[in-house]
Short mmCIF file of the C-alpha atoms (twelve columns), coordinates in Angstrom:
data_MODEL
# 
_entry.id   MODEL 
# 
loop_
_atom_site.group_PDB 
_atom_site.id 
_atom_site.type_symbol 
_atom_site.label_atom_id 
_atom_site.label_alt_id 
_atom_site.label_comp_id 
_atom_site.label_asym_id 
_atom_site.label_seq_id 
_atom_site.Cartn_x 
_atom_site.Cartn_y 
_atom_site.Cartn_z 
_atom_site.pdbx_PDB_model_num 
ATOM 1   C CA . UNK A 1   0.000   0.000  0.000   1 
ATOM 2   C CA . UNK A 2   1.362   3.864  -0.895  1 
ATOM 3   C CA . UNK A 3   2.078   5.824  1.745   1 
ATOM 4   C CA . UNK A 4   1.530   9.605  0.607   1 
ATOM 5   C CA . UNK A 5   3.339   12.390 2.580   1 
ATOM 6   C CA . UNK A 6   1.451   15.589 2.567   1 
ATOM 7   C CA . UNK A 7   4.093   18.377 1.939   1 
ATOM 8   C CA . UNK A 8   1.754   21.556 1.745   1 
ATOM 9   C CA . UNK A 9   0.553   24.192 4.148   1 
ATOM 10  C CA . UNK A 10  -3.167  24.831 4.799   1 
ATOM 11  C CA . UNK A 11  -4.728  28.204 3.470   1 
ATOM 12  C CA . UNK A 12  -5.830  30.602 5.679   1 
ATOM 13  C CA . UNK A 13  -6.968  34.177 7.085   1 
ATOM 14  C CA . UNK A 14  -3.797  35.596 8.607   1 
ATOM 15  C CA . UNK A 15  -1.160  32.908 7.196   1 
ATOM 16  C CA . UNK A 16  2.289   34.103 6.797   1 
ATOM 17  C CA . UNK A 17  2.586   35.821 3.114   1 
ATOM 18  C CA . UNK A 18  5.712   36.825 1.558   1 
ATOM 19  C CA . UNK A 19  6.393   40.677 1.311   1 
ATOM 20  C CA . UNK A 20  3.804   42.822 -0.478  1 
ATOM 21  C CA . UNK A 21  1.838   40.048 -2.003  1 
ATOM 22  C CA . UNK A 22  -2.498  39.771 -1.353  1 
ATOM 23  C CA . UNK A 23  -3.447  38.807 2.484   1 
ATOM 24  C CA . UNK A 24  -5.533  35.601 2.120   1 
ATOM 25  C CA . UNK A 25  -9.418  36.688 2.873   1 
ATOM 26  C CA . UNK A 26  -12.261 33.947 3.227   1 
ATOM 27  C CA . UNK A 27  -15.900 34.334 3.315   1 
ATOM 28  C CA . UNK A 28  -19.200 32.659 3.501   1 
ATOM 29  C CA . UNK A 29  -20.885 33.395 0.353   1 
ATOM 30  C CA . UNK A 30  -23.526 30.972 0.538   1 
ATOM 31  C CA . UNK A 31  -24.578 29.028 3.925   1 
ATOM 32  C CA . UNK A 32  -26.621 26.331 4.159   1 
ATOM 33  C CA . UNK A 33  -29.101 28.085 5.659   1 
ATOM 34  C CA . UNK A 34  -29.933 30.343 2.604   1 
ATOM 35  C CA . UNK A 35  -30.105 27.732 0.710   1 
ATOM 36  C CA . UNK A 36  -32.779 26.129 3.288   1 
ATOM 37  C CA . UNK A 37  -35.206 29.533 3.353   1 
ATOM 38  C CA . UNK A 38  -34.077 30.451 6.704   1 
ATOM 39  C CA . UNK A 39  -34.329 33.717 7.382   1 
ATOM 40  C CA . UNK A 40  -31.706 35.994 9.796   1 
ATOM 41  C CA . UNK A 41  -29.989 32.502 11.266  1 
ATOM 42  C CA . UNK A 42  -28.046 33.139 14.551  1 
ATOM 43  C CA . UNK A 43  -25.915 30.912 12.946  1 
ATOM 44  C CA . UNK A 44  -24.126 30.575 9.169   1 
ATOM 45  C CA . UNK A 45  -23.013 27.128 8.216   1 
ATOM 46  C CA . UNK A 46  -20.770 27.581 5.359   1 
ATOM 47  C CA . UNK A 47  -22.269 25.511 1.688   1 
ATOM 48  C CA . UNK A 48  -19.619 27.788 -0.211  1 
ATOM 49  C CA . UNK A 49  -16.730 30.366 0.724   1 
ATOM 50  C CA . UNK A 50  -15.630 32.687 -1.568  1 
ATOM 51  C CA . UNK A 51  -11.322 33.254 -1.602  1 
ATOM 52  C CA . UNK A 52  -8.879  35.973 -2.272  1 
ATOM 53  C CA . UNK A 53  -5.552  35.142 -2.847  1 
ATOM 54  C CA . UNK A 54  -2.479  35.396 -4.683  1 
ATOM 55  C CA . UNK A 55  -1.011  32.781 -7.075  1 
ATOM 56  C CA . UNK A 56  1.967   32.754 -4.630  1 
ATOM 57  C CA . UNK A 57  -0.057  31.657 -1.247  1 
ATOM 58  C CA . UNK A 58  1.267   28.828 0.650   1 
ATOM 59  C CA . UNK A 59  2.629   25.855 -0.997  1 
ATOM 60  C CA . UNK A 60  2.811   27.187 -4.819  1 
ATOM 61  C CA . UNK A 61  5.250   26.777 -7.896  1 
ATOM 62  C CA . UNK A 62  6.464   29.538 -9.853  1 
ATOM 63  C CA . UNK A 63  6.076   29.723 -13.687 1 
ATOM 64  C CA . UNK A 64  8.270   30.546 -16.439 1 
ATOM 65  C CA . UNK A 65  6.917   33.576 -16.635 1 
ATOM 66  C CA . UNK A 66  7.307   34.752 -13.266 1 
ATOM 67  C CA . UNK A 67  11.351  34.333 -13.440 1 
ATOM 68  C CA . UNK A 68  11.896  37.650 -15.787 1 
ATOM 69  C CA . UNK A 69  10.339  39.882 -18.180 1 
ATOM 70  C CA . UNK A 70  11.687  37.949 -20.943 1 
ATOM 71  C CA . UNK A 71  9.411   34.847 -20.470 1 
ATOM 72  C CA . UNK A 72  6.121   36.511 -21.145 1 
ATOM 73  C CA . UNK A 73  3.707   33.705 -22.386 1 
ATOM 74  C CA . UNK A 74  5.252   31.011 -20.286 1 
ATOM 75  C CA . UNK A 75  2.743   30.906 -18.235 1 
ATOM 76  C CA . UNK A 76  1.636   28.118 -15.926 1 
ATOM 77  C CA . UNK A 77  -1.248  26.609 -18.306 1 
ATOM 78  C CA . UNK A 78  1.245   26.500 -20.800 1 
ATOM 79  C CA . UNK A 79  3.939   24.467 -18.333 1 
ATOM 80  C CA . UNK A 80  3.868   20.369 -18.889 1 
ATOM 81  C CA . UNK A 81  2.099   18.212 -16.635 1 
ATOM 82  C CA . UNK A 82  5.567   16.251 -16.740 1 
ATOM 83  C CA . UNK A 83  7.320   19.169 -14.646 1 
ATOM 84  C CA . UNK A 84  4.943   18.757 -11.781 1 
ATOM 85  C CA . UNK A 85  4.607   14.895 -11.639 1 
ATOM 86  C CA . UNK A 86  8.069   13.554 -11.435 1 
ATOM 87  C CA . UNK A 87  10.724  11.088 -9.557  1 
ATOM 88  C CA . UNK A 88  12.092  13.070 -6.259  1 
ATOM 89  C CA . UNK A 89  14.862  13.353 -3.612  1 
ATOM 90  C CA . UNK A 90  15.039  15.067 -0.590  1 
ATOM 91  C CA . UNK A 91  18.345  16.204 0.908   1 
ATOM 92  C CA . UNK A 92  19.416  17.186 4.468   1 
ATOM 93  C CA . UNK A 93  20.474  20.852 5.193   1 
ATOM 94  C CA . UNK A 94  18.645  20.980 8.673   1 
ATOM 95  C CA . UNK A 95  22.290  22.280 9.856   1 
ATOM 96  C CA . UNK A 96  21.222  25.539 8.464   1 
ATOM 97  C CA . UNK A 97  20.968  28.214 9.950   1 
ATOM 98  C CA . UNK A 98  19.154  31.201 9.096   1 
ATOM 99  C CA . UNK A 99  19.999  33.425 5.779   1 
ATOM 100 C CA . UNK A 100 22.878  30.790 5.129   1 
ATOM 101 C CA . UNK A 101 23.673  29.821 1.692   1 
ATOM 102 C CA . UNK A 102 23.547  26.210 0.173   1 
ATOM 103 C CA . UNK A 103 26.384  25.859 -2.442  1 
ATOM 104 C CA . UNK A 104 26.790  23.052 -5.126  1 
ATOM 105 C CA . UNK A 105 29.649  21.428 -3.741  1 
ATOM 106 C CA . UNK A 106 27.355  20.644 -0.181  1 
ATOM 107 C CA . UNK A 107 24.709  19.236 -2.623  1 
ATOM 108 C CA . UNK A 108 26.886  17.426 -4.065  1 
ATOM 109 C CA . UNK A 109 28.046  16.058 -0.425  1 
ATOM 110 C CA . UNK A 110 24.362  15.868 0.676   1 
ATOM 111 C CA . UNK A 111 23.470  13.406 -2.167  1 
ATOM 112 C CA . UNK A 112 26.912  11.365 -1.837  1 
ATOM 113 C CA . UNK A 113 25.886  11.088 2.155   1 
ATOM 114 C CA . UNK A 114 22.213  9.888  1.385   1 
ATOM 115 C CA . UNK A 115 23.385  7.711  -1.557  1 
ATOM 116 C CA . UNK A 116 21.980  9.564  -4.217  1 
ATOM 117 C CA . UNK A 117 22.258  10.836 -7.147  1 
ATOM 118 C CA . UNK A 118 20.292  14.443 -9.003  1 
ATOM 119 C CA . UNK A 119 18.436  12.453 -11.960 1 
ATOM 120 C CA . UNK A 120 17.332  14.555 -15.220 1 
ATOM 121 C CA . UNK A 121 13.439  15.067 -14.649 1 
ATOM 122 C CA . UNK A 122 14.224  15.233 -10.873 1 
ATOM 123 C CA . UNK A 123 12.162  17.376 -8.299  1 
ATOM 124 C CA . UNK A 124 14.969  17.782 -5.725  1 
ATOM 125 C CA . UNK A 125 13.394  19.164 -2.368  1 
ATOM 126 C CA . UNK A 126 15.819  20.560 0.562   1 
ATOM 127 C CA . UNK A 127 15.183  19.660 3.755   1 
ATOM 128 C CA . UNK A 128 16.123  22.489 6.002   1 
ATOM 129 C CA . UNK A 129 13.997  22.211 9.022   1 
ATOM 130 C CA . UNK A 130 13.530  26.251 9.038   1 
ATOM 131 C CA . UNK A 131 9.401   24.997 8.958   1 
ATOM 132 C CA . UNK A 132 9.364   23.322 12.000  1 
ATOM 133 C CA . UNK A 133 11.821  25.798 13.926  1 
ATOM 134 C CA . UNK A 134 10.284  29.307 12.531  1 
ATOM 135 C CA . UNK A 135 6.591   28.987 11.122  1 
ATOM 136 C CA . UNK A 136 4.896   32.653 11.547  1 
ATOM 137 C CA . UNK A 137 7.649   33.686 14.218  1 
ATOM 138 C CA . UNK A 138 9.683   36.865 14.068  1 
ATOM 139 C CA . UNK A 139 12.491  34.460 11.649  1 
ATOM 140 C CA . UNK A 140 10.190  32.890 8.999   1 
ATOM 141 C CA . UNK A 141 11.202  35.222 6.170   1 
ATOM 142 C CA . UNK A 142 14.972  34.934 7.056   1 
ATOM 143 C CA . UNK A 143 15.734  31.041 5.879   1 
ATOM 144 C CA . UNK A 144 18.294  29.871 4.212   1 
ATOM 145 C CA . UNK A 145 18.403  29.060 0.630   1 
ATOM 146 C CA . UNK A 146 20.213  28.298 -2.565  1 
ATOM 147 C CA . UNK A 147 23.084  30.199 -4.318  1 
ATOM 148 C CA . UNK A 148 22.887  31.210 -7.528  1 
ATOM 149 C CA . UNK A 149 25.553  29.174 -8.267  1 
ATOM 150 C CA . UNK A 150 23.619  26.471 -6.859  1 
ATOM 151 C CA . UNK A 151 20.710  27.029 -9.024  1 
ATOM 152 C CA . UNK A 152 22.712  26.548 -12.043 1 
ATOM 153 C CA . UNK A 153 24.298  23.293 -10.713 1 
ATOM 154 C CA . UNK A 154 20.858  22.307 -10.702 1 
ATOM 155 C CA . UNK A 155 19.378  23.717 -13.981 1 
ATOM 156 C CA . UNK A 156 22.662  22.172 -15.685 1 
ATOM 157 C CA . UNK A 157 21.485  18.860 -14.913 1 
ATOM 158 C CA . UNK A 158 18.350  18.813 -16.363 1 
ATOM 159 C CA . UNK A 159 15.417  18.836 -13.737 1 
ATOM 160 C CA . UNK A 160 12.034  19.445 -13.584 1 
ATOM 161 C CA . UNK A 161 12.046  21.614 -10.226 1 
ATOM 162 C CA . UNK A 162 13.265  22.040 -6.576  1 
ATOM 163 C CA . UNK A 163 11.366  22.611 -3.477  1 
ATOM 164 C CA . UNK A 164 12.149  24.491 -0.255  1 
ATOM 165 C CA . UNK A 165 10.824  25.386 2.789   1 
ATOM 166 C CA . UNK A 166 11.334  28.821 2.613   1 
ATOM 167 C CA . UNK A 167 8.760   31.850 1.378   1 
ATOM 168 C CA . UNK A 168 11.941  32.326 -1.353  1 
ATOM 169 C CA . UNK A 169 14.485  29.803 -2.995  1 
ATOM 170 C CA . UNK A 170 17.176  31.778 -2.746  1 
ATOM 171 C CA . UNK A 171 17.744  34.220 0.349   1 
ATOM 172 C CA . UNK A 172 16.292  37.491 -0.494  1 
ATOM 173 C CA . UNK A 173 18.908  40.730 -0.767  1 
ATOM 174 C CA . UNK A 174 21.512  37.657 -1.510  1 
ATOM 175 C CA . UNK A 175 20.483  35.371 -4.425  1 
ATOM 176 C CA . UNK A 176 16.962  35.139 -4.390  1 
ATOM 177 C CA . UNK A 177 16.444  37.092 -7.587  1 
ATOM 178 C CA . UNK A 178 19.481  35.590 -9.556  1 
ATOM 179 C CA . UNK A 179 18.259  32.202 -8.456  1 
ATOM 180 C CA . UNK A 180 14.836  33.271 -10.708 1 
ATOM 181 C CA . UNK A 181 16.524  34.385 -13.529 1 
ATOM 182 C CA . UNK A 182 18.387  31.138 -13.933 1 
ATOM 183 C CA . UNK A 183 15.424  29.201 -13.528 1 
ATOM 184 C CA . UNK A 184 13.673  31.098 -16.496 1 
ATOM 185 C CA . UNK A 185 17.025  30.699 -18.314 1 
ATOM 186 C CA . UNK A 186 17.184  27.365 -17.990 1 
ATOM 187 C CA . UNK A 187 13.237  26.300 -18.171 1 
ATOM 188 C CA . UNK A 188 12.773  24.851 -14.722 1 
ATOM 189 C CA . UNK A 189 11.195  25.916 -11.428 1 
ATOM 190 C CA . UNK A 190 10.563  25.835 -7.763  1 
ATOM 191 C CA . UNK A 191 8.228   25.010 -4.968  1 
ATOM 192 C CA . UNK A 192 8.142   26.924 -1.862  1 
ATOM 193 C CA . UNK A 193 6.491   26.985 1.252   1 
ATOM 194 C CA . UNK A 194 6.935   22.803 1.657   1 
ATOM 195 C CA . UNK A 195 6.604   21.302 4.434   1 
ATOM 196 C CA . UNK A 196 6.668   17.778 6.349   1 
ATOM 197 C CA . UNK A 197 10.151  17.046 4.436   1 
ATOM 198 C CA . UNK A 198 12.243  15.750 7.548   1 
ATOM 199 C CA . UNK A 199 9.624   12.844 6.752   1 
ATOM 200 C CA . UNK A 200 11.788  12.103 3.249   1 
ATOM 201 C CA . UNK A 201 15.218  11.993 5.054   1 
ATOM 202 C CA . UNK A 202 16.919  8.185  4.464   1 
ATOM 203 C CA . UNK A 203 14.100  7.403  2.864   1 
ATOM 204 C CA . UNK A 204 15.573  7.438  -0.851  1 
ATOM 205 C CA . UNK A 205 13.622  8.255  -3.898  1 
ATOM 206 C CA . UNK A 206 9.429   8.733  -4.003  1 
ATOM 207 C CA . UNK A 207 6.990   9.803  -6.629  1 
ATOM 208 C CA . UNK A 208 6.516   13.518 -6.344  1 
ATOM 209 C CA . UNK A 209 3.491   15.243 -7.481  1 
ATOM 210 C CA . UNK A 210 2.405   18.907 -7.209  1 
ATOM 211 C CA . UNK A 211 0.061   19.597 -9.516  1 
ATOM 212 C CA . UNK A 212 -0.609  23.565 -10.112 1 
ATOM 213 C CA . UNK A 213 -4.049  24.901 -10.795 1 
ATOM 214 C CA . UNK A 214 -4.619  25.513 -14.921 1 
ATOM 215 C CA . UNK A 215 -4.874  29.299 -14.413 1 
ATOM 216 C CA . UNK A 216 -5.018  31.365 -17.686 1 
ATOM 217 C CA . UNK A 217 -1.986  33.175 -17.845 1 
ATOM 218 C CA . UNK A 218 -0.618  32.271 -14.911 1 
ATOM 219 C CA . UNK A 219 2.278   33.320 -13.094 1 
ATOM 220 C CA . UNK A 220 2.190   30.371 -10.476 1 
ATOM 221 C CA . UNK A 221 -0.275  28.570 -8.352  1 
ATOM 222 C CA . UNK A 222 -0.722  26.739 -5.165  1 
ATOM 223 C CA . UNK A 223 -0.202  23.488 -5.075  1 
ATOM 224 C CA . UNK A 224 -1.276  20.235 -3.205  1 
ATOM 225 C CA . UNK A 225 2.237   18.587 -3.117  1 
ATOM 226 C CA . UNK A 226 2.814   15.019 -1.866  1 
ATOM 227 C CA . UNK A 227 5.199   12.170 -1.604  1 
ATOM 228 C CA . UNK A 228 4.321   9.219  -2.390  1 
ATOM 229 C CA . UNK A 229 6.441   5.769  -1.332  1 
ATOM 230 C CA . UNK A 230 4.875   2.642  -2.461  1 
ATOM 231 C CA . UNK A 231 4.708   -0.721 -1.300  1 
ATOM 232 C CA . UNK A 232 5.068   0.576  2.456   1 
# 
């Protein structure tokens, strides 16, 4: 039987959202008791809620044409369903600490210590424990993340996307926007705002899906990401 790993945040009023980007807002539109004829209930049971909220909320990937300028059109109804349902790893940087860099030589260690090895097609996911340790606190937007470097190491060997904890994949002010551009260079992308991944460590390779929503135009979308192991 599978066992499936949920890696994605809920959705929520008042969840932590990166920078300047739309607040999450969710309302009743229709209750149950509309629908039913009753008239000034004490009480609203919700039948459907209406939401308001970026592309970007929560657990999301990033489209082509979110990286730069450039990639106008990319956008993610336009993506491959093959980017989002792939083969994954997840590697071990919960010795991170915050803002801290992750270079290509310590992925390089990271997958020689976990006996593995960065397949073309991959989804590689870093495990850096900054969810567990600084959800919504006074840290959450300072985690560590890739170098630029790093993301080329990465886009240079062909796969599909990477995932991180973090509200950025690189560390903002330091390489978060390079790490972008090379991503649109290179035709790949990201998932942020994971979570659940110390679940992955020394467990080798899984089927990874995140599907994104087919949004006309789109410059991302939340995601329901998951792991999935079989035969456990």
């Amino acid at each position: 039987m599978a066992n499936i790993i949920d890696l994605s945040q809920e959705i929520y009023p008042g969840m932590p959202i990166y920078k300047d980007l739309p607040q999450v807002k969710m309302t009743i539109h229709n209750s149950h008791e509309e629908w039913n004829g009753i008239k000034n209930p004490e009480t609203k049971t919700p039948a459907v809620h209406k939401l308001e909220l970026g592309e970007h909320t929560g657990t999301h990937v990033d489209a082509i044409n979110h990286m730069e300028i450039q990639h106008k059109g990319k956008s993610i109804d336009k993506m491959p369903l093959s980017m989002f349902y792939t083969e994954g790893i997840c590697l071990d940087f919960s010795h991170k600490g915050l803002k801290e860099l992750i270079r290509p030589d310590e992925i390089e260690i990271a997958c020689n210590k976990a006996n593995l090895k960065i397949k073309k097609g991959d989804t590689v996911l870093f495990y850096t424990d900054h969810y567990r340790k600084n959800f919504n606190g006074e840290n959450w937007g300072n985690g560590p993340g890739i170098t630029a470097d790093s993301a080329r190491f990465l886009g240079e060997k062909k796969i599909s996307a990477f995932g991180a904890e973090t509200m950025s994949p690189g560390v903002p002010g330091i390489s978060n926007k390079e790490v972008h551009h090379i991503c649109g260079e290179l035709n790949f992308t990201h998932y942020e705002n994971m979570i659940n991944l110390h679940l992955l460590i020394g467990k080798g390779r899984f089927r990874f899906i995140g599907l994104p929503l087919k949004i006309r135009g789109g410059t991302g979308s939340p995601v329901r990401a998951v792991a999935i192991f079989e035969n456990e």
